[in-house]
C-alpha positions as CSV (number, residue, x, y, z in Angstrom):
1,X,59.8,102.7,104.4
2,X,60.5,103.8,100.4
3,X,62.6,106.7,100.1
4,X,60.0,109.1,99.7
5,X,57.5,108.4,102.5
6,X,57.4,110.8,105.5
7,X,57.1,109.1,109.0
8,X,57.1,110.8,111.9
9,X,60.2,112.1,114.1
10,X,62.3,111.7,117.5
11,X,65.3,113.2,115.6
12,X,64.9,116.2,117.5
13,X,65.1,114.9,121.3
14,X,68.6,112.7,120.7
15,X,70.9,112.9,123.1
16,X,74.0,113.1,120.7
17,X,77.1,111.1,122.0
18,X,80.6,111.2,120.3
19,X,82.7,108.7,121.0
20,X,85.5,109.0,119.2
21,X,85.8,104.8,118.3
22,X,83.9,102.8,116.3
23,X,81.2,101.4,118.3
24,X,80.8,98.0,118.6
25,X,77.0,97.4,121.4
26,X,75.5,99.2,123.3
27,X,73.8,97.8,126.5
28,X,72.0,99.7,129.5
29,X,72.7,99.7,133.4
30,X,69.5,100.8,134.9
31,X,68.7,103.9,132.7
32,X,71.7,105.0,131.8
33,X,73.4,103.8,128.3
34,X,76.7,102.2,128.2
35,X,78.3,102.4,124.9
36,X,80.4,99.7,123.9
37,X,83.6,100.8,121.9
38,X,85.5,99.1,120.1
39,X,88.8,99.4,121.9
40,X,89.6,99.4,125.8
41,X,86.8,101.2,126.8
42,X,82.8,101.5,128.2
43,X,81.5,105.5,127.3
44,X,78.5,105.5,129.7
45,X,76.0,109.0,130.3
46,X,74.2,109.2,133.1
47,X,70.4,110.4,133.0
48,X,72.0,114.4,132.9
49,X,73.9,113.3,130.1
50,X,77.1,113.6,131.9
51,X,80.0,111.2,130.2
52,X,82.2,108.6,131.6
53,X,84.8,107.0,130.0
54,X,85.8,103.5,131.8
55,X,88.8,101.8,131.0
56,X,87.7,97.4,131.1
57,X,90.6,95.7,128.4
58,X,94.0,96.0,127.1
59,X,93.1,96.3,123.6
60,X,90.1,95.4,121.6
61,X,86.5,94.8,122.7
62,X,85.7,91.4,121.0
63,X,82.0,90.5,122.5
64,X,79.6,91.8,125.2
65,X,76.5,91.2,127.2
66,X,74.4,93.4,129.5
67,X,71.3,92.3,131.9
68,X,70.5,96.0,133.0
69,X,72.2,95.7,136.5
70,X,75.8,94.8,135.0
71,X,78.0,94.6,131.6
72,X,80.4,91.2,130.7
73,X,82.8,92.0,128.1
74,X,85.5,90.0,126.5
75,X,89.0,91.1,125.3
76,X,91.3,90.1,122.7
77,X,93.6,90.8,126.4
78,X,92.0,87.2,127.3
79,X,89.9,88.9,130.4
80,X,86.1,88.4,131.4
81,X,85.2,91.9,133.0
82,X,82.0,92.6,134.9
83,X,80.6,96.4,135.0
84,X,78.4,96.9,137.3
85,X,76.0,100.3,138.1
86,X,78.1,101.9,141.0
87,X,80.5,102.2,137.5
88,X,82.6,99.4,138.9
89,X,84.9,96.7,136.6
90,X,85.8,93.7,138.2
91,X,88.3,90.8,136.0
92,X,85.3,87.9,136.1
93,X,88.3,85.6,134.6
94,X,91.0,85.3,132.8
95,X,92.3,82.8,130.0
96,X,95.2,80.9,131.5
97,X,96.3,80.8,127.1
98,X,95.7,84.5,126.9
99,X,93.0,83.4,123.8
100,X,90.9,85.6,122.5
101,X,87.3,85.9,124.5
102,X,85.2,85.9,121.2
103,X,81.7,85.6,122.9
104,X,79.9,86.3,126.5
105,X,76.5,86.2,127.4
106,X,74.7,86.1,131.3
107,X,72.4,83.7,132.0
108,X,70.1,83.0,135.1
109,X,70.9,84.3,139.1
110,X,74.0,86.4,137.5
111,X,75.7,83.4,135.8
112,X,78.0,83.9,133.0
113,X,79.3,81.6,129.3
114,X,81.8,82.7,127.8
115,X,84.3,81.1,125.2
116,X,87.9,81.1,123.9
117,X,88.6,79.1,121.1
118,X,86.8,75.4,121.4
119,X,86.2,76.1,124.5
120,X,83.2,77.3,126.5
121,X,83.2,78.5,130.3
122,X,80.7,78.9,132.5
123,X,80.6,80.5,136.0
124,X,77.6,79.7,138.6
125,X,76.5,81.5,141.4
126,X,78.5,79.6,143.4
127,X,81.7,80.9,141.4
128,X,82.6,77.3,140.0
129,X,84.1,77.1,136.5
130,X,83.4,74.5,134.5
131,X,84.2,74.4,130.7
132,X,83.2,72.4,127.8
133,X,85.1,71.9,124.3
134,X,82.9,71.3,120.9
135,X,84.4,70.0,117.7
136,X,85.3,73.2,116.7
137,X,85.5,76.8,117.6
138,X,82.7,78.4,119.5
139,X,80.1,80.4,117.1
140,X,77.7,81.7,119.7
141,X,76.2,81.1,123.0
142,X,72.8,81.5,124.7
143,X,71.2,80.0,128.1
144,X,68.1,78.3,128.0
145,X,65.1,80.7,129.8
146,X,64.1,77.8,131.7
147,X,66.8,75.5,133.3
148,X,70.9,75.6,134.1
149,X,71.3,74.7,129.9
150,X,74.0,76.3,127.1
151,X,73.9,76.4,123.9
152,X,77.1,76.7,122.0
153,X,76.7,77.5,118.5
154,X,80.0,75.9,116.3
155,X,80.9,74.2,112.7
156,X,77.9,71.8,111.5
157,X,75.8,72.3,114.3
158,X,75.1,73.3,117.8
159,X,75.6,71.5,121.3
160,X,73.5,71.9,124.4
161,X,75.4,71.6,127.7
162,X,74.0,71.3,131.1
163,X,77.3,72.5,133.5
164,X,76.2,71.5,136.5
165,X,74.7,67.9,135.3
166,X,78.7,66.4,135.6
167,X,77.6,62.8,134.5
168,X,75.3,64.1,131.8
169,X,76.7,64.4,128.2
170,X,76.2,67.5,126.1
171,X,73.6,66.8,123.0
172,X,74.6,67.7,119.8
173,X,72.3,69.1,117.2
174,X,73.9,68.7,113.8
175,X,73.7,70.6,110.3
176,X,75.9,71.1,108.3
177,X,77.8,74.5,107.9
178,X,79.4,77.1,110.0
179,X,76.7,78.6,112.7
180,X,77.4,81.6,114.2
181,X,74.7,83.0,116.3
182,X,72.4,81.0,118.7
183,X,69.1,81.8,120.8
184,X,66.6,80.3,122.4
185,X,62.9,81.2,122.0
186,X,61.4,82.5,125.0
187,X,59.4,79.4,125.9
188,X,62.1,77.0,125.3
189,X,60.6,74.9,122.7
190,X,63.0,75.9,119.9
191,X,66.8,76.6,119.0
192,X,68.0,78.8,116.2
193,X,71.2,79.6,114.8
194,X,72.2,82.5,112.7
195,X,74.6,80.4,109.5
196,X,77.8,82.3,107.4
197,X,75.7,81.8,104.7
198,X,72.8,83.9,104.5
199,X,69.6,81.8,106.0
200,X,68.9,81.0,109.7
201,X,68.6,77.4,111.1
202,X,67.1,75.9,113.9
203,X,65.7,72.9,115.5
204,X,62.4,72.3,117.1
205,X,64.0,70.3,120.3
206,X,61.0,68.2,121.3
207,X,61.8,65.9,117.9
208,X,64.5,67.4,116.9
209,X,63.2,68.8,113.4
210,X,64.8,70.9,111.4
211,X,64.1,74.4,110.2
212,X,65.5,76.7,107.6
213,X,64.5,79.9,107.1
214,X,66.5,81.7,103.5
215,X,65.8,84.6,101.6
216,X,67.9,86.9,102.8
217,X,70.6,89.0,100.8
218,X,73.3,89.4,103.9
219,X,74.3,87.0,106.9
220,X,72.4,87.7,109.8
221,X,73.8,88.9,112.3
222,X,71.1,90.6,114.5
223,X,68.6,88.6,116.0
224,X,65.8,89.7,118.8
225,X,62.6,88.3,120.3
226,X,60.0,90.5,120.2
227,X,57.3,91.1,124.1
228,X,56.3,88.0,124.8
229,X,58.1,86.0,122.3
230,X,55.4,85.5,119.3
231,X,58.3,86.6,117.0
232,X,62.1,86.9,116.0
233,X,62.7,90.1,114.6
234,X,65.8,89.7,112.1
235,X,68.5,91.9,110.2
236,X,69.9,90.7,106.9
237,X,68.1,92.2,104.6
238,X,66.5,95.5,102.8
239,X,63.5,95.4,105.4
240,X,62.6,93.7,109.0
241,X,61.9,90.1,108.6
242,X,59.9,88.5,111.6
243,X,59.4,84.7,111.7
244,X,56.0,83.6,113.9
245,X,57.0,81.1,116.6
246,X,53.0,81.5,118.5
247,X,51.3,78.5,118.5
248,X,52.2,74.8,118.8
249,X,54.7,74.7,114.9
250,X,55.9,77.8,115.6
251,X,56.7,79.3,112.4
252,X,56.6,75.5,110.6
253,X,54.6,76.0,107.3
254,X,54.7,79.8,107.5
255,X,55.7,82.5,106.4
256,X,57.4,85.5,108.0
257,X,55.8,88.7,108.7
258,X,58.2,91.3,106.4
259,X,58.0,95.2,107.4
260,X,60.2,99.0,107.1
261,X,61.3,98.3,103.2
262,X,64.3,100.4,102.6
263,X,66.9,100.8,100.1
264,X,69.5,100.0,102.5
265,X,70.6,97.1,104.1
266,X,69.1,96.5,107.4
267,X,71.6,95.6,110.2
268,X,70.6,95.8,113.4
269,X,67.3,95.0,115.3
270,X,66.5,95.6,118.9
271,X,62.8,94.6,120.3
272,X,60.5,96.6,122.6
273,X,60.5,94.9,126.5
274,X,57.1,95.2,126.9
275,X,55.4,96.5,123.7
276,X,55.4,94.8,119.7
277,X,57.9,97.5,118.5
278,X,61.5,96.8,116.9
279,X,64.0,99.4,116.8
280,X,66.3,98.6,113.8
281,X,69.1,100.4,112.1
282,X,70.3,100.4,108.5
283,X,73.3,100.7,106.6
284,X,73.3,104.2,105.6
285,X,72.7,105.6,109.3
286,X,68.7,105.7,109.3
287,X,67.0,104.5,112.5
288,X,63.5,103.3,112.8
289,X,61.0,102.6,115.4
290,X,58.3,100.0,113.8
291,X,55.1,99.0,115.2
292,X,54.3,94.8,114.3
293,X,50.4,95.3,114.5
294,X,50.3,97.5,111.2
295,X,54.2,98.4,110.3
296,X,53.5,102.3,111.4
297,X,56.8,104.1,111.3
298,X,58.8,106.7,113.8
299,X,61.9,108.2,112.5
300,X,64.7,108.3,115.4
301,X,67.7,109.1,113.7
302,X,67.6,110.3,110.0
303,X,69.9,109.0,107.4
304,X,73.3,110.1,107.7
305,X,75.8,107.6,106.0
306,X,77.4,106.1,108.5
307,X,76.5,102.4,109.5
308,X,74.1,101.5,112.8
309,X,76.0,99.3,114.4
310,X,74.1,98.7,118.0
311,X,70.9,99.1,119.6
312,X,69.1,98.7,122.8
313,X,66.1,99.6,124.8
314,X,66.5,100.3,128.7
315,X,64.8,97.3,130.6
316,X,61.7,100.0,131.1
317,X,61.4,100.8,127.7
318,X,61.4,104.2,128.0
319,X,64.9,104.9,126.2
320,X,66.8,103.7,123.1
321,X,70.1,103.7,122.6
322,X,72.1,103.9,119.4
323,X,75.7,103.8,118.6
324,X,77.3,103.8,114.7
325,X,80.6,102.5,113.1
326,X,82.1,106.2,113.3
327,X,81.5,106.6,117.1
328,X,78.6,109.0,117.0
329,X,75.9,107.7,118.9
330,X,72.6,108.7,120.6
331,X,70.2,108.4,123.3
332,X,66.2,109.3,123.4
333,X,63.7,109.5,126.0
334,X,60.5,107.9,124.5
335,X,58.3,108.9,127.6
């Protein structure tokens, strides 16, 4: 979108929130927004836009998670807390050290990862903990969509970890530099990590081949897969940047599908459930709902100078979510 073009507008049916912190995510329990803030606390409105504010750490909200029926959060307090719809928290663990929880994620049947330090934790459905430490701290984690498999994201590389495969060693995947972000694409074929420095990386893991994706202007730090997995919607730079993983290289050889130019910084992307739309939010407070199949353009939020900071569709797809580094944030009913 150039600064001049007119695209059409939701602007007029947000639900404003304030929240009074910075926040930090925003994830959905059934249809109703949960807006992660930066310290202590979950701000979640209800369908009537009633307000709740629920108390989950001590101090500050380092990392979060959300599958629709619950939240995991982790706290510089060195808790796990699961929130779940009837508005419920519940301590899911605790760091014996008291470290930091830096990064959370579920994973299959209601499992959950989470790390402190070198060390990653995971929690199966039959409430075991097993951990795992990698060489150095933990950049990122992500479960496998097929299979009982972690990936932990860490200095020059990534590891894959099966928890419940005891006499199996973890696989490491090197490259060197520090990786901070990991997913898996939806079929399982390929890893990716988001790098300090401003490119992606990833690994296809059938033959382990390496692939680097550069030319962005800002770390990314926002990464989603779009309905049905045919591409990664990206932040990091002054327009969406979508990288092709349909058909058997993925996006080997090819180049990504780039869409909503701006003259801000794009920082955050959430994808569509069902449909080939990305929500994404930039720098100076616009938000944006983009269409892949010919880059049309809906105006949800209009620019307002305050940073987009999180984003997220409700698992139906009929409301986004979106919360900003001031605390304002904002709901809308798409139909």
């Amino acid at each position: 979108m150039n600064d001049t073009q007119a695209a059409p507008s939701l602007s007029d049916r947000i639900h404003r929130v304030e929240a009074s912190s910075p926040i930090v995510a925003v994830h959905f329990l059934g249809r109703s927004p949960a807006f992660v803030l930066g310290e202590e606390a979950l701000l979640v409105v209800d369908a009537d836009g009633g307000e709740l504010r629920l108390p989950v750490h001590s101090g500050a909200i380092l990392s979060s998670d959300g599958n629709g029926q619950a939240i995991v959060t982790g706290g510089d307090d060195g808790r796990v807390v699961v929130t779940d719809a009837t508005m419920t928290s519940a301590a899911a663990a605790t760091d014996d050290k008291r470290r930091w929880i830096d990064h959370v994620t579920f994973g299959p049947d209601g499992t959950l990862a989470w790390s402190a330090g070198k060390t990653a934790f995971v929690r199966n459905t039959r409430n075991e903990i097993r951990s795992n430490e990698v060489a150095s701290t933990v950049g990122g984690l992500a479960f496998a969509p097929k299979g009982f498999r972690l990936a932990i994201a860490h200095y020059n590389g990534a590891t894959l970890w099966f928890p419940n495969m005891t006499e199996a060693r973890p696989d490491t995947f090197s490259w060197q530099g520090s990786h901070l972000g990991v997913t898996f694409s939806r079929d399982g074929k390929y890893l990716m990590t988001a790098m300090q420095e401003p490119v992606l990386h990833g690994w296809r893991l059938s033959d382990r081949k390496d692939l680097r994706m550069s030319g962005y202007a800002a770390r990314v730090r926002s990464m989603a897969w779009t309905a049905g997995g045919d591409y990664l919607a990206t932040s990091g730079s002054d327009q969406l940047i979508l990288w092709p993983f349909k058909g058997k290289d993925g996006p080997m050889g090819k180049q990504p599908k780039m869409l909503a130019p701006y003259s801000a910084r794009l920082d955050v992307v959430a994808a569509h459930p069902a449909h080939d739309i990305v929500a994404v939010g930039y720098a100076d407070g616009l938000v944006l709902l983009v269409r892949l199949s010919d880059g049309a353009e809906i105006t949800v939020r209009k620019l307002e100078k305050v940073a987009v900071t999180a984003l997220a569709f409700s698992a139906d797809g009929h409301r986004l979510a979106f919360g900003c580094e001031n605390g304002e944030g904002g709901v809308v009913d798409l139909g």
